[in-house]
N, C-alpha and C positions, 0 to 999 in steps of 0.2 A: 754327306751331300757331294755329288757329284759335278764338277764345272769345269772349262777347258776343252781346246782341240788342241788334238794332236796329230802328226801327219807319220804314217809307218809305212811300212809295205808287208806283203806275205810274201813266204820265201817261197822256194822250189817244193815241199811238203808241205805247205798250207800252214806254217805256223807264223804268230806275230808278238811280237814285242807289247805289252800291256805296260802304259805309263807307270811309273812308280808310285806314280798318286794315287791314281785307280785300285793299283791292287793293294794299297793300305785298306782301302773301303770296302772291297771284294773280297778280300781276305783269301790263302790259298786255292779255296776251290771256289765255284761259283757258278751259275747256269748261265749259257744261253743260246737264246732260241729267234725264230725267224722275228719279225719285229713289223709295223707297219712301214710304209714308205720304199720298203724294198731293202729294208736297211736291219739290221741283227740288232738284240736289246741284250743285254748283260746285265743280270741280275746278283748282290751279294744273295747266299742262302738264306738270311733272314727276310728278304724285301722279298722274293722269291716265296717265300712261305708266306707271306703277307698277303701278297696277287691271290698266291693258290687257296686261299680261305673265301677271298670274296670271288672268285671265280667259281668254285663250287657253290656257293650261292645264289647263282642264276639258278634260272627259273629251266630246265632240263625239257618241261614242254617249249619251251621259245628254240625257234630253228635256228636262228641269229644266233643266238647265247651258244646253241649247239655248234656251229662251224665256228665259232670265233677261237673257243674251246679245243676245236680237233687241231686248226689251227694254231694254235699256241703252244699245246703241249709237244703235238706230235714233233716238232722239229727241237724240242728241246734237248739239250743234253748238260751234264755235268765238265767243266771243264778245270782241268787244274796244270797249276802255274808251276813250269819246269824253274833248275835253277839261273837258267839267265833270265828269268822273266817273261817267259812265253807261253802262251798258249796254242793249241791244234785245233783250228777251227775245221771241224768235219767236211767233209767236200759238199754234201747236200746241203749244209748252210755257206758254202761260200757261192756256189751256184746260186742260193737264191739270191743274195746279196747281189752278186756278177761283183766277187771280190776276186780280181787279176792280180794285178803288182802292188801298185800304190792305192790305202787308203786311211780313212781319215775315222780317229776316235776318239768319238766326244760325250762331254758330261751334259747326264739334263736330269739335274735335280737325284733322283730316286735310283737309277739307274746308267748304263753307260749306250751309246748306241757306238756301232761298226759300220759305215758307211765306205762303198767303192767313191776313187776319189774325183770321178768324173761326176757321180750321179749328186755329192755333196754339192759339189761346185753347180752344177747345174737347178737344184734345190735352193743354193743361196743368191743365183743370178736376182738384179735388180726387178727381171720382167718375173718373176716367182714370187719373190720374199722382199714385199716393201714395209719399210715400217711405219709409215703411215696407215694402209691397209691391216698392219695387224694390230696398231694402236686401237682403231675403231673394232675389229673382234673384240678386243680385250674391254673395250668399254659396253658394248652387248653383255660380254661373260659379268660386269659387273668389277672390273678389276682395275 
């Protein structure tokens, strides 16, 4: 299980320091690929083969299912962890991201997400993420 933030930057080649916690979880290699919110998902390879089971389960007539799909795979890629602890996040995923200098990487559960460290901070403003507002989702979802 993945938990914590951590605040890095990407260097001058686009690579970042991966916490040491994370990559006990992630294990040397691991995927990742574009992610909702505008923000990267990092997957170990087993959770990773998890998704990819029930993603091929969609229903292939559903057009949804279809772009969600092209969407997810297409910006995937394998990334493995040099010896100081870093990874090369590909420039097509750091553009989507709009990962500059500073950002910020954090655990949620299953996977890891990469976030620029503007768009977090702006994500976790008081006028975004109240927790009262998400107490009440969370009581809809039944939790």
């Amino acid at each position: 299980m993945f938990y914590g933030e951590y605040q890095h930057s990407v260097d001058a080649k686009g690579r970042v320091i991966v916490p040491s916690r994370f990559r006990e979880g992630l294990g040397d290699k691991f995927i990742i690929t574009k992610g909702l919110d505008n923000c990267l998902f990092v997957y170990s390879l087993d959770e990773w083969s998890n998704l990819e089971t029930k993603l091929k389960s969609l229903p292939l007539s559903s057009k949804d299912a279809r772009a969600f799909i092209r969407f997810f795979f297409s910006g995937a890629t394998e990334c493995e962890v040099d010896k100081q602890g870093r990874i090369l996040i590909p420039a097509n995923l750091r553009e989507y991201a709009g990962l500059e200098k500073e950002i910020y990487i954090i655990g949620v559960s299953t996977r890891v997400e990469i976030w620029d460290k503007l768009k977090w901070e702006a994500y976790n403003s008081d006028d975004n993420l109240s927790a009262d507002k998400i107490a009440e989702k969370m009581e809809q979802l039944g939790i």
